[in-house]
Structures are given as structure tokens and as C-alpha cells.
C-alpha positions in Angstrom: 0.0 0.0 0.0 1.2 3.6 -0.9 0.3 5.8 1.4 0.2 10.1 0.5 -1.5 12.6 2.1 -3.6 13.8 -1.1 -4.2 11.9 -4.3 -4.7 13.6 -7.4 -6.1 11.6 -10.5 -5.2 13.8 -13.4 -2.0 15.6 -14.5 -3.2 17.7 -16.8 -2.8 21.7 -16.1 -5.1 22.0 -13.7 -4.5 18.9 -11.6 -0.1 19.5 -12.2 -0.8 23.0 -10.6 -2.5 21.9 -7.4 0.3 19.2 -7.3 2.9 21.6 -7.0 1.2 24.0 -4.8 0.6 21.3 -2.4 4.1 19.7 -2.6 6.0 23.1 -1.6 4.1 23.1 1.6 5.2 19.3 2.4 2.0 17.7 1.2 2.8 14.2 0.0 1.2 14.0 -3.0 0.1 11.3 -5.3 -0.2 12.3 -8.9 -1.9 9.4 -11.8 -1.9 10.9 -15.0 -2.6 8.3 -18.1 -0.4 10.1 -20.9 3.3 9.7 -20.6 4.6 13.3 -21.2 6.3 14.1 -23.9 8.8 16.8 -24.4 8.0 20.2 -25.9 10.1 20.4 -29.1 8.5 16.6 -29.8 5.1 17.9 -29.7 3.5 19.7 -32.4 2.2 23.5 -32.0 -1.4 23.6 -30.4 -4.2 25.3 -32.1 -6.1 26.2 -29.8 -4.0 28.4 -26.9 -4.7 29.7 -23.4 -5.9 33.4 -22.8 -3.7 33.6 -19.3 -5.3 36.3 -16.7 -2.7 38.0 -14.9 -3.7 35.7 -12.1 -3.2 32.9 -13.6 0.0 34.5 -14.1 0.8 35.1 -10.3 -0.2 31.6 -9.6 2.7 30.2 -12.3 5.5 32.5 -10.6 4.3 32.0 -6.9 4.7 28.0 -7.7 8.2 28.7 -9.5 7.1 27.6 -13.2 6.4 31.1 -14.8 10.1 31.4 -15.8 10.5 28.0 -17.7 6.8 28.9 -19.3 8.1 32.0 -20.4 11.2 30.6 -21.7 9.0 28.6 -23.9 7.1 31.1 -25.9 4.0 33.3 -24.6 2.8 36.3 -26.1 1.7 39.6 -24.2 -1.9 41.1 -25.5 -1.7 44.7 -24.5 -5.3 45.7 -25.9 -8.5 43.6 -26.5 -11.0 45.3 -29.3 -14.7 43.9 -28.8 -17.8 45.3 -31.4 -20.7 44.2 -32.7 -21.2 42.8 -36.6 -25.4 44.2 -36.6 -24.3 47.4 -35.6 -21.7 50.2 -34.7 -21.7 49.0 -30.9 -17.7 48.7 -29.5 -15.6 48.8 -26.6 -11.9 48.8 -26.6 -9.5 47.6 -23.7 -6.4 48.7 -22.5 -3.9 47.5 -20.3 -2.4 51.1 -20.0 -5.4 52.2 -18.5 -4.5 50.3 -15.5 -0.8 50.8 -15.3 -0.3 47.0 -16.3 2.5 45.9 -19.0 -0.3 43.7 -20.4 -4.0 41.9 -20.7 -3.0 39.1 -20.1 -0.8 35.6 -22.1 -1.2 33.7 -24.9 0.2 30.6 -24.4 0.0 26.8 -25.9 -1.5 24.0 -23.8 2.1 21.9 -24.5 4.2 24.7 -23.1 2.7 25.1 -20.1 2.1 21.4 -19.4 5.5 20.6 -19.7 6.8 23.6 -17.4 4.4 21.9 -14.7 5.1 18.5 -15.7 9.3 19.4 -15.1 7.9 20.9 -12.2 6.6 17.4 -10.6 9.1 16.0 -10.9 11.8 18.1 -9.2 10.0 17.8 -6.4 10.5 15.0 -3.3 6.8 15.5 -1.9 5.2 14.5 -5.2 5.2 11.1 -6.8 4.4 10.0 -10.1 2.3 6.9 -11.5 2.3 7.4 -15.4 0.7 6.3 -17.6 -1.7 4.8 -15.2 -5.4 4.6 -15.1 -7.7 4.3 -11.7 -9.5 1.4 -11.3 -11.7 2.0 -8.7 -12.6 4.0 -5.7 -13.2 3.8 -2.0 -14.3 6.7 0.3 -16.1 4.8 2.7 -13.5 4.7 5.6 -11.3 7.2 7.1 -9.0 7.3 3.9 -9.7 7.3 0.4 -8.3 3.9 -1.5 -7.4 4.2 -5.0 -6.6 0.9 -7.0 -5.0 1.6 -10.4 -5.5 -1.1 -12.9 -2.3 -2.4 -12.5 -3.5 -3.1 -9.4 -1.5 -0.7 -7.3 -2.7 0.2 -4.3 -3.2 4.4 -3.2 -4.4 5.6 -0.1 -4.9 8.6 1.4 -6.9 11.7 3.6 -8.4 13.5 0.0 -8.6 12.6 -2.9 -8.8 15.3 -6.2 -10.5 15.2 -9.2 -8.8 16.8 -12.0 -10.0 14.0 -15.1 -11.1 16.8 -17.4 -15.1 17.7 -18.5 -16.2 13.9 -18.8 -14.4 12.5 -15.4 -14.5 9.1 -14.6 -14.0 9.8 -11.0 -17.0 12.2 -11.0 -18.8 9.0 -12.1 -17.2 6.7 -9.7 -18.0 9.2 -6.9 -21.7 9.2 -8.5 -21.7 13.2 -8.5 -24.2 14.2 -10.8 -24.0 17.3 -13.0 -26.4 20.0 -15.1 -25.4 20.1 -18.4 -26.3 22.3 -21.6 -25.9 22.0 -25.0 -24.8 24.9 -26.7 -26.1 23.1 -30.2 -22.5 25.4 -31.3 -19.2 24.2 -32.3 -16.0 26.4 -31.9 -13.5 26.0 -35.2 -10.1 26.6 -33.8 -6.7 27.0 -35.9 -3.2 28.9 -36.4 -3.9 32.0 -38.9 -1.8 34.3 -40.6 -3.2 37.5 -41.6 -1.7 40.0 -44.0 -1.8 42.8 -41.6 -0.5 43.2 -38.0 -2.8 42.1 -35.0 -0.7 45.4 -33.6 -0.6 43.2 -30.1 -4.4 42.9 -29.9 -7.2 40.7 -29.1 -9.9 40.7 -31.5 -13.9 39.5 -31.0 -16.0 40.2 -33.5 -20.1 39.0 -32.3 -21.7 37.2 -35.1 -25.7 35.9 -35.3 -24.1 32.6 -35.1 -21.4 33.1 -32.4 -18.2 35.1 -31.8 -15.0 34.9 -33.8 -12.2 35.9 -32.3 -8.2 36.4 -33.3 -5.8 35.6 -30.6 -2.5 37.0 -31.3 0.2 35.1 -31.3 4.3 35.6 -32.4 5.6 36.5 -35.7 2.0 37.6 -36.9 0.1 34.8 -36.3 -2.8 34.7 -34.9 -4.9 32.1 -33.2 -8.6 31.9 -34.2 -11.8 31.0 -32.2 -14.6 30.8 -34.5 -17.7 29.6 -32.6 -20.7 28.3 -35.2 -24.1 26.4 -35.0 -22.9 23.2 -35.1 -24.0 22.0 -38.6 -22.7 25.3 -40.1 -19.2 24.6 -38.1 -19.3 20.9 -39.9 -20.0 22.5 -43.0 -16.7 25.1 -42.6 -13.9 22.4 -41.3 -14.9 20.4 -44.9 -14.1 23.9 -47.1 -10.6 23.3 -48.6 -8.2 25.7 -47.7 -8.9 29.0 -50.4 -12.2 28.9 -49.6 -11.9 28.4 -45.3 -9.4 31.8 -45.7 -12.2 33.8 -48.1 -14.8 33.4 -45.7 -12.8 33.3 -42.7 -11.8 36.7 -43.9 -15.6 37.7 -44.9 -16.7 37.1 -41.3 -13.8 39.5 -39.6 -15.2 41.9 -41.9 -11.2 41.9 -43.1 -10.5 43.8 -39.8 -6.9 42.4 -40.4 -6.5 42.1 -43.8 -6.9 38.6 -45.9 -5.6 35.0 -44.5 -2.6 34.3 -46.3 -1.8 31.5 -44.4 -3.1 28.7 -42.0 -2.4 25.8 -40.1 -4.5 22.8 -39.3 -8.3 22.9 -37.8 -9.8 21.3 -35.4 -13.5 21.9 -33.8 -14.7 21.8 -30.1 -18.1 21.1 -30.0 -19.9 22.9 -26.5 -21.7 22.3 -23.5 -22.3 23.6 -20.1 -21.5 21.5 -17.1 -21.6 22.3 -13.6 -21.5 19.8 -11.0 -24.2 20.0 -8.6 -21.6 19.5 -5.0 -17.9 19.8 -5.8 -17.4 17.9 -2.2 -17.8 14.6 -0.8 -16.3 13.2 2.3 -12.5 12.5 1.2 -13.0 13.3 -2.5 -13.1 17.0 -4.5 -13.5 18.0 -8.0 -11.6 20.9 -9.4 -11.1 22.6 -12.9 -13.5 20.6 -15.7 -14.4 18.2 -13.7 -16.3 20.5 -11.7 -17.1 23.2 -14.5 -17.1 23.7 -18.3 -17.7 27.1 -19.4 -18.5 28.8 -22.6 -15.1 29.6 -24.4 -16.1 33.0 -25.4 -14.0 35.1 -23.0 -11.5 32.2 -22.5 -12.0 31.7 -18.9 -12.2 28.5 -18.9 -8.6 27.0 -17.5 -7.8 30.5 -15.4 -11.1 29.4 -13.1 -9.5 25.8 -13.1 -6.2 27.1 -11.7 -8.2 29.4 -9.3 -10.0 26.2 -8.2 -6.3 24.5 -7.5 -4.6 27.4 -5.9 -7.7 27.8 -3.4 -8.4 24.1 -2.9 -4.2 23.8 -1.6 -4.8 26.8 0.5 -8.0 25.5 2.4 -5.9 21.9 2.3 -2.6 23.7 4.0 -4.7 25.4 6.5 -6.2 22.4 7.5 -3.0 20.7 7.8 -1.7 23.7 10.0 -4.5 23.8 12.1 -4.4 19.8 12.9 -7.5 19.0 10.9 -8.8 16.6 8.6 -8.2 18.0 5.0 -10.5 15.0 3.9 -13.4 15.9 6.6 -16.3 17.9 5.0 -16.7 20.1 7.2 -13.0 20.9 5.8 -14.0 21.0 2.2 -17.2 23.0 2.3 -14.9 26.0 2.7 -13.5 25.2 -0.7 -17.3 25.0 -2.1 -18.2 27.4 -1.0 -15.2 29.7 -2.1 -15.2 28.6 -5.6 -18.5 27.2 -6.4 -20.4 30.9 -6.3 -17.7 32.6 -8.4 -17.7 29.8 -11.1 -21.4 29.8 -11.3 -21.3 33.9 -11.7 -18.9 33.8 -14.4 -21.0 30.9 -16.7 -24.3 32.4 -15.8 -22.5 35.7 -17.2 -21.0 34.2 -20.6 -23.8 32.4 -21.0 -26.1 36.0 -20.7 -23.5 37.4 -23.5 -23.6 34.3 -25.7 -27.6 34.4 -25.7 -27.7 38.3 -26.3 -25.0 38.6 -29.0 -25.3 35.5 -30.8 -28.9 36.7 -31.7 -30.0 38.4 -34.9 -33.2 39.9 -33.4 -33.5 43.6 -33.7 -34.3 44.5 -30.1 -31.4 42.4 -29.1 -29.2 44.1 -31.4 -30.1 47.4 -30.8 -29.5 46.6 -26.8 -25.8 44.8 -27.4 -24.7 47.9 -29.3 -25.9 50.2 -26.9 -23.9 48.2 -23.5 -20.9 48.2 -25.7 -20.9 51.6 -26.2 -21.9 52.2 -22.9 -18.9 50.1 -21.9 -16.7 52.1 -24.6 -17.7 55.4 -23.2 -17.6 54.4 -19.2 -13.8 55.0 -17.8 -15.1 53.3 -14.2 -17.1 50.6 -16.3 -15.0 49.9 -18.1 -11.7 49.3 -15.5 -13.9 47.3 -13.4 -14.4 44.8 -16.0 -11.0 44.7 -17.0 -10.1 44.4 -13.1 -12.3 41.2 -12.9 -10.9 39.8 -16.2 -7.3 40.2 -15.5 -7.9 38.9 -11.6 -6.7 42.0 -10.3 -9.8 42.1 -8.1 -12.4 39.8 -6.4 -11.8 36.7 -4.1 -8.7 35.6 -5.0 -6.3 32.8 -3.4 -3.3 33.4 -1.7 -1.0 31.7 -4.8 -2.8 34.1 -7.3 -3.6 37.4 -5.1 -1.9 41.2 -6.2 0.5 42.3 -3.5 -0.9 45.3 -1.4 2.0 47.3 -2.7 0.6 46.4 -6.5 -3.0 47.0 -5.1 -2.3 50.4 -3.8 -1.1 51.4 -7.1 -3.7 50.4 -9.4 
């Protein structure tokens, strides 16, 4: 029998950042991941990338990870330009305007997963069985038992959830969840446009969905193009003249033509939110718990706020003698993170149903909030503030020094 103070099943981004925020405190810490990890320079470029909040940021340095990400290849977005394609309605963002270098990252999935995954394994607290796959589960006792299907034998005080939207161990807990089908599909891919992106985030609002450019290095960008569904089947068959004229066409050539463009894939969308992200000895964290809409790219930054707040609650326990397993002990993380995932879907999913609309009165209301937004100073800052995570309930791992804070 191994025995670890938390097990973690899943070492994707998510479940590698709660592993190394529990493992500099001296949590032993059990990590089963089924891909083998594979180094960067062997993996080929991601096309869909990360929009990284400036807490997500803070979280990567406080764990010591941000350097070796950065070493890697992110790109700084300085400005975000947001309008409406039914009207003249638009708001522009600017990092200036809050005395911060930047927005926010873009960054590939592979880069920071390897950063993390180089991370693990520097460190003596946190032990690694991959590829390996759980068997089965047992909270019934004072510890949680994990048997992996080679038979191994885990046990522990808590066990984590971090097995991505469709979890297994969700399943295996028998947490059930409220789901929504989005009946859209987002088209993601590498573009290259024949004028600059000039540092900027791009989201045009279509009937069908938003489109958005993600700028990336040497004037690439990377595109988010959320359809209905059986319009998005009908676009990833269009050979590749005919993707770039009416990719192009839908952009309203904001950035010139497509000149060049890598491969596509499509993410077809739901919402899920679990109804109780704590059991006695278990907790869900990242998709497990959550999937969001992808139209503000919020989606892995609440994720890494759900790992840096379930360590913290899991250290204080520790420090105060208690169970980090008992529910009394995880409520605190429920409650904490539940309510602020909940507000952030219920608000995407507001935007998605308002701008991806082609009625009038709609329209005419969209264009008149992002004006209102455009011409609002105060309105404006706030929601930036939220955005970036410079402001709100924030974990330790991820929270602006009150020097920072003063100044903003």
C-alpha cells in the first residue's frame, strides 16, 4: 500500500498546478496521469492556446514555473477590441489604462504542461504513476483507497479530481451534474493575416457566435470561431482557399486577408456544472467541476483558481491539525469557488444568448452596452479588473500584492 497525504487523478494543467502547490508546503502527493509526457520540441504547435489572466499568471510565478513557461514562448496582448457585426456598438481595452504591461498571455496547452510536468518532478513531496489509469474507488473509511489497474494500491486523507469535462472519477463518486448543450461548435486554428494584429485581441459577435483572433508571435494569430454546429461541420470540410475567403468575410477583413493557415480542429460545446464539488475525502476541481463557454477564454484560469484555493484550504487544515478529507473541511473550498464559477457561466452564457442573436431588439440593446462600456472609464476598469484577476476573491497563490494594489 502507498500511502500520501492527497491523491490527485489527473496531471493535466489544472490537476499538475494543485500538485505543485501542495508539494511546496510538504503535502505528499500522489499524482496518476494516463499520458506519458512528452517533451516540448517533440510535440507539435497547439491550435487552440490559453488566454492567461494576470492571475493565472501570479499563480505560475508564486509556484516557480512562470520562468521556464516563459522561456517557452508566450505572447503579451496589451489591448482587446470587442464590437458588434449588426451594428456600430464597441468597446476597446487597454492594459495602460490600468498601469499593467499587459491583458494578459497567450500561451500553448504543451508549453505550459511541460513547465508543470518538469515541475513534478523536481519535487520529493510528489510522486508519479504514469501512464496509469484508476481502477476504482473507495471513500467509505477514514481514507480514500485508490486501486490503479495495474493493481497498485493508493491511499490517502483526500482525494482530487482533476479527469477533465467527462471524469471518470466524477462518475465513480456518482456526483451528478447540469449540463447544456450549446447546439455550437468552436472551429479553432493557427492564422496568418496579411496585416499586423498590432498586439491585440480581437472579438467580433456574429448571429451565429463570436470569432475571435488571438495574437500570437511572428503575426500569427490564433482563431476562435464559434458556429451552430452543422454550419461549423460544413466550414472544417471547405478546402483551404475557400476556409481563408470566408474566414476573412466574417472578420469583416479587420486584419487584412488570410494568407496562411495551419491545421483545424473543432470543439463542439456544452455547459456542465457539478451540482456539489465535495464529498467526504474526495473534491473536483477545474472541468471536472465546470465547463464554461469559451467566449472570454475563462475556462482553464477558473480551473487554476479552483487548485490554488483548494491547496490553500488543504494547508490550512493541515496547519490547524484537521482533517483535510473531513467535509466540514472541504465545504470551505465549495463554497469559495462554487459561487464565483457559477457567476462567471451564468455571465457568458447572458453574452452568448444576447449577441449571438439576430433579433432587432437584441441588437439594438448589445450595441448600446458596448458603447456604454466604450464610453464608461469606471465601467470599463472594473471589468477589465475582474478579467485580469486583479480584483475579487482571490487565493493566496494568485492574489496582487498590497504594494501592487495600492497602485492600481
Amino acid at each position: 500500500m502507498n500511502r500520501f497525504d492527497v491523491i490527485i487523478i489527473g496531471g493535466g494543467i489544472v490537476g499538475a498546478t494543485a500538485a505543485c502547490a501542495l508539494g511546496r508546503a510538504g503535502v505528499r502527493v500522489a499524482i496518476v496521469e494516463a499520458r506519458q509526457p512528452v517533451p516540448v520540441d517533440q510535440q507539435k504547435p497547439d491550435s487552440r492556446v490559453f488566454a492567461i489572466t494576470r492571475a493565472s499568471e501570479r499563480i505560475f510565478r508564486s509556484l516557480g514555473v512562470w520562468e521556464n513557461i516563459a522561456s517557452q514562448g508566450v505572447f503579451a496582448f496589451t489591448d482587446m477590441e470587442v464590437w458588434d457585426a449588426a451594428g456600430e456598438g464597441m468597446t476597446h481595452f487597454d492594459a495602460a489604462e490600468l498601469g499593467e504591461p499587459c491583458l494578459g498571455h497567450m500561451i500553448e496547452p504543451r508549453i505550459i504542461e511541460t513547465a508543470l510536468s518538469e515541475q513534478l518532478a523536481s519535487d520529493n513531496h510528489i510522486t508519479r504513476f504514469c501512464p496509469a489509469r484508476f481502477k476504482t474507488v473507495d471513500t467509505r473509511n477514514e481514507s480514500v483507497t485508490v486501486t490503479l489497474e495495474d493493481g497498485q494500491c493508493l491511499t490517502a486523507s483526500l482525494l482530487i479530481a482533476a479527469d477533465g469535462v467527462r471524469s471518470p472519477v466524477r462518475a465513480a463518486l456518482g456526483v451528478k451534474t447540469r449540463d447544456h448543450d450549446y447546439r455550437q461548435t468552436s472551429i479553432v486554428a493557427l492564422v496568418k493575416t496579411s496585416e499586423p494584429h498590432r498586439d491585440t485581441a480581437w472579438q467580433r459577435f456574429l448571429p451565429g457566435g463570436p470569432l475571435a483572433f488571438l495574437p500570437m508571435q511572428d503575426g500569427w494569430s490564433s482563431i476562435v470561431w464559434t458556429l451552430p454546429t452543422a454550419e461549423a461541420d460544413r466550414v472544417m470540410q471547405l478546402d483551404r482557399d475557400a476556409f481563408h475567403a470566408e474566414l476573412s468575410a466574417a472578420f469583416a477583413n479587420r486584419l487584412g486577408s488570410i494568407v496562411d493557415s495551419g491545421e483545424r480542429e473543432s470543439w463542439p460545446l456544452r455547459r456542465m456544472h457539478a451540482e456539489q464539488y465535495v464529498m467526504p475525502r474526495a473534491a473536483l476541481i477545474g472541468d471536472a467541476a465546470h465547463a464554461i463557454h469559451p467566449l472570454a477564454g475563462q475556462g482553464v484560469n477558473l480551473g487554476l483558481l479552483d487548485a490554488a484555493a483548494l491547496a490553500e484550504v488543504i494547508v490550512a487544515a493541515r496547519q490547524d491539525d484537521r482533517d483535510p478529507g473531513a467535509l466540514r473541511v472541504l465545504r470551505r473550498y465549495e463554497r469559495w469557488r462554487r459561487g464565483e464559477n457559477l457567476l462567471m457561466m451564468s455571465a457568458m452564457d447572458v453574452i452568448n444568448r444576447t449577441f449571438s442573436n439576430a433579433q432587432s431588439p437584441l441588437g439594438r440593446l448589445r450595441n448600446l452596452g458596448l458603447s456604454l462600456a466604450n464610453r464608461s472609464g469606471t465601467l470599463r476598469r472594473l471589468f477589465m479588473r475582474h478579467a485580469m484577476g486583479l480584483s475579487g476573491d482571490l487565493p493566496a497563490l494568485a492574489a496582487v500584492s498590497e504594494e501592487v494594489s495600492s497602485s492600481i
